[in-house]
N, C-alpha and C positions, 0 to 999 in steps of 0.2 A: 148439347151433350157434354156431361163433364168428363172428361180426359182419364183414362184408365191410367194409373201411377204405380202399380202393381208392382211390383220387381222381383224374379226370380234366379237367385244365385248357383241354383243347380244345389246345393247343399241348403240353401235358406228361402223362403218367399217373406219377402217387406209389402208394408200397406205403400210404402213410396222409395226412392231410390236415396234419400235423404238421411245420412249418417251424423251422429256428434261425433267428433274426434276425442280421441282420447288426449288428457292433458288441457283440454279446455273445456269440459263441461264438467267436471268434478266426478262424483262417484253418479252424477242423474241427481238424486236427489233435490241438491241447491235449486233447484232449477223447477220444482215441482210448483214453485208460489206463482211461475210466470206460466206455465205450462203441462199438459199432459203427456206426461211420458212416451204414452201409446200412444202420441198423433204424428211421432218421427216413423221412418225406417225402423231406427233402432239408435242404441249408443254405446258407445266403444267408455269405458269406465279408463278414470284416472290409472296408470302403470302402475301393475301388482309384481313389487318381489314376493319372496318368503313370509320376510321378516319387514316390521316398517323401518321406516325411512326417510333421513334427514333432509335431504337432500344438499343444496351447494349454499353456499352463506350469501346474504345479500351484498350488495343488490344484483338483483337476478332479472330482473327486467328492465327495458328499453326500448322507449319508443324511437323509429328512424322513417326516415318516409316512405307510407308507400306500408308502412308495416311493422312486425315488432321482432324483439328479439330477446330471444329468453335462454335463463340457463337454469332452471329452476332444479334441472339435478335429481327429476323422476322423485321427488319426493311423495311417500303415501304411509298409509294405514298397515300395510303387508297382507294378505292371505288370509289369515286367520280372522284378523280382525273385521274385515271385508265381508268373510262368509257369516260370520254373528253379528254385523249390526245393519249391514249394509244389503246384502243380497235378498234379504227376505224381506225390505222396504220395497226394496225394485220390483220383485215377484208379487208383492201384493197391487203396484204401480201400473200391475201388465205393460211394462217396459222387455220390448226385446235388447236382449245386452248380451255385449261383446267384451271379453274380458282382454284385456291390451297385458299378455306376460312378459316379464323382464326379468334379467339374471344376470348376476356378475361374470357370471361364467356357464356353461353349456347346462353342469349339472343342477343348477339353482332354478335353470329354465325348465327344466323336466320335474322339478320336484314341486317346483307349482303350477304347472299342467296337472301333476296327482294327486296333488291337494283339492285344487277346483273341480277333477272331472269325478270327484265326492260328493259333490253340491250341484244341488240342482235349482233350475234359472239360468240358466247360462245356454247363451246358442251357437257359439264357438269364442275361439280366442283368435289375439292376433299377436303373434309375437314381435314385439319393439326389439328386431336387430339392427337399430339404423338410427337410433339417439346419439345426436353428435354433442350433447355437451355432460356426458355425463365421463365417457373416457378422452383422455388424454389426446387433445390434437384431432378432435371427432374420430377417430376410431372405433368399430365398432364391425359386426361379424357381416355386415349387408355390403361391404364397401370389396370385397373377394368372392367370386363364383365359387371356390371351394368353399367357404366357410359360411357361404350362405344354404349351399345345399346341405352338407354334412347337419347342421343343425338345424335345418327346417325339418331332416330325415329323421334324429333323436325325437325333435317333440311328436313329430306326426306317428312313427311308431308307441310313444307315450298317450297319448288322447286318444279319446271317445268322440271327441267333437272335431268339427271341421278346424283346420288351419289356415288361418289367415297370416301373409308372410307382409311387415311394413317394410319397405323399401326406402333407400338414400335415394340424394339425390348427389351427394358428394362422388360418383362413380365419372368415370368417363362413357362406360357401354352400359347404359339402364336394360337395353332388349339383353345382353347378358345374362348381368343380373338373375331379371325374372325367369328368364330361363331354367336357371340354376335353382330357382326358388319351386320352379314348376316338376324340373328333374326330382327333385327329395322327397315332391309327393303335398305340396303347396296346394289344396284349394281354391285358392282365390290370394291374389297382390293386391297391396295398398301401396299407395302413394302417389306425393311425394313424401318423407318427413321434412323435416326444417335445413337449411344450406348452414353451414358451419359461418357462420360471420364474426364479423369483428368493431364493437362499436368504442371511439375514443374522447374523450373529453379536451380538446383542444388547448384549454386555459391550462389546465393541471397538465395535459400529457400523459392522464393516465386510460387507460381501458374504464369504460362506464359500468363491465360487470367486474363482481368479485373473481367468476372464474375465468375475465379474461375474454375467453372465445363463447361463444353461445350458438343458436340455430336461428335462420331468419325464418320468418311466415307470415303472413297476409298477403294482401293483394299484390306488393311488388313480384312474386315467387309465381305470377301465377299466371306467365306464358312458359317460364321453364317446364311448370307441372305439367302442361298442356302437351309442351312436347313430348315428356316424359312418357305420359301415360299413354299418349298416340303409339310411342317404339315400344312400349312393353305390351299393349295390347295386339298389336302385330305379329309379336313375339313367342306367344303362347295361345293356348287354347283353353286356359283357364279363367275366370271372373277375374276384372283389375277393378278395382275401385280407386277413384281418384280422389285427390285433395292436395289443395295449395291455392290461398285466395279465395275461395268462394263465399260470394259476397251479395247474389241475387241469383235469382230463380234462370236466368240466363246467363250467368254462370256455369251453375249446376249442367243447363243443355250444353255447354260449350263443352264440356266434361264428356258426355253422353257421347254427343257428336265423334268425339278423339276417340272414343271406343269402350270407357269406364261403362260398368252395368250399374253403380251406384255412384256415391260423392259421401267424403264428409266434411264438413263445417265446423271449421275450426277458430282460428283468431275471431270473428265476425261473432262470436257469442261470447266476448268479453264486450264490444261495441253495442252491441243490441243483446239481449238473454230470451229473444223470443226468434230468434236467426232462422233457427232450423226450422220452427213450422211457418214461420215467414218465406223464407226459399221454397218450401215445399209447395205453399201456397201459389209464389212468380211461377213457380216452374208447371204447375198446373195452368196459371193465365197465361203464358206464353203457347203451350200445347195447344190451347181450346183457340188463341190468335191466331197460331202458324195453320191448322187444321189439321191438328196432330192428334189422333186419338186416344194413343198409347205412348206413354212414354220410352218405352222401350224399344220402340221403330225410329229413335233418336241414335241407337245406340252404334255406332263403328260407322256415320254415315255421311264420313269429312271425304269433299270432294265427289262425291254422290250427285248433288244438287238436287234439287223438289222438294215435295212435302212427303213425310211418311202417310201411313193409314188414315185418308179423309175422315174427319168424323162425320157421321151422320145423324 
């Protein structure tokens, strides 16, 4: 019996629990030569401001081990452009998509939350308070319980559609945090986003990126996420979706396991561009091995021991 992958976020149902992250799968699109849109979960679309956007000067990436480090500086298309070239590919793609919103400031965040919740294709947003290399010394509104709640609470009064809150990892208390994200009226937490790092070029003495500091991600990151999403899932009584690292379909369960009801897949689809229905795929043959029916009897079941719902 093939393994039920179903996923229901109480606001959304996915054909699998399997996200693209925003910031490494582009707008979907790119991605349509290697794969069908409609065979993920869903995907979280490259960071939409208003307006487009430069982003940070090169070089903006670096490899370190274990993982990469980028500052690329939320560069994109902006809103407008988005909803005229972009969103009505996706829509014909029957791709379910997550719009990833970003703002210099609280009221830039609300103004495209009402620009998008215009347009339709979209199954909620997730709003990027937790990008560490775009302000100054990774600062950014996820890193304070106050300032995570106050503005989870503007866009959620703003939208029609569910709010998705992305989360640091830069904090000391992540069960805080989401807390704070769950108090404003948060649908559902992501995370981890990327660790504020710092890569050097030994010869020169100088920083490897232009802006200096950047975000880590890939695999190194990906017992902190674990913890991470373990204390926030504890935390609240809202959908956490995890990411950080995942990199096979036993991954994704290790994710499940810590309490996430989805994953998304992030660095691993610059390495492979077929990631995500690759995991989706492990994560289905690990179920039907373990004699897991459903995926979703994976879910909050660390320290549990057995198998979940025998198949039959």
């Amino acid at each position: 019996m093939t393994p039920d992958l179903s996923t229901d976020l109480g606001f959304l149902k996915l054909r699998n629990p399997i996200l693209a992250a925003s910031g490494t799968f582009g707008y979907g699109l790119e991605f349509t030569q290697f794969m069908s849109l409609a065979a993920v979960g869903g995907i979280v679309v490259k960071g939409l401001y208003y307006g487009p956007r430069e982003g940070n000067p090169p070089p903006r990436l670096v490899e370190t081990a274990g993982g990469l480090i980028n500052a690329i500086g939320l560069q994109g298309v902006g809103v407008e452009a988005f909803a005229a070239d972009v969103l009505p590919k996706l829509r014909a793609a029957e791709a379910t998509v997550i719009a990833n919103v970003c703002g210099a400031d609280d009221d830039e965040y609300v103004r495209v939350i009402e620009f998008l919740d215009r347009q339709e294709g979209l199954a909620a947003y997730e709003l990027n308070i937790s990008c560490p290399n775009v302000r100054r010394n990774g600062l950014c509104p996820a890193l304070r319980p106050e300032t995570t709640r106050d503005l989870v609470a503007r866009c959620k009064a703003a939208s029609r559609r569910p709010i998705i809150a992305k989360l640091s990892p830069n904090v000391t208390d992540i069960a805080e945090i989401a807390a704070a994200a769950e108090a404003g009226g948060a649908d559902a937490v992501s995370l981890i986003n990327t660790l504020l790092s710092l890569a050097i070029d030994a010869r020169t003495r100088r920083p490897r990126l232009a802006n200096v500091l950047g975000g880590l991600s890939g695999p190194a990151v990906k017992p902190i996420a674990l913890r991470m999403v373990y204390q926030a899932a504890a935390a609240v009584r809202i959908p956490v979706i995890g990411l950080g690292g995942i990199t096979s379909g036993e991954d994704a369960a290790e994710f499940l396991i810590a309490g996430a009801r989805a994953v998304e897949v992030g660095t691993a689809n610059f390495v492979d561009p077929t990631a995500t229905v690759r995991i989706a795929r492990e994560l289905s043959e690990f179920c039907a091995r373990e004699g897991i029916a459903r995926s979703a009897d994976l879910v909050g079941t660390l320290g549990k021991g057995g198998h979940g719902t025998l198949a039959r």
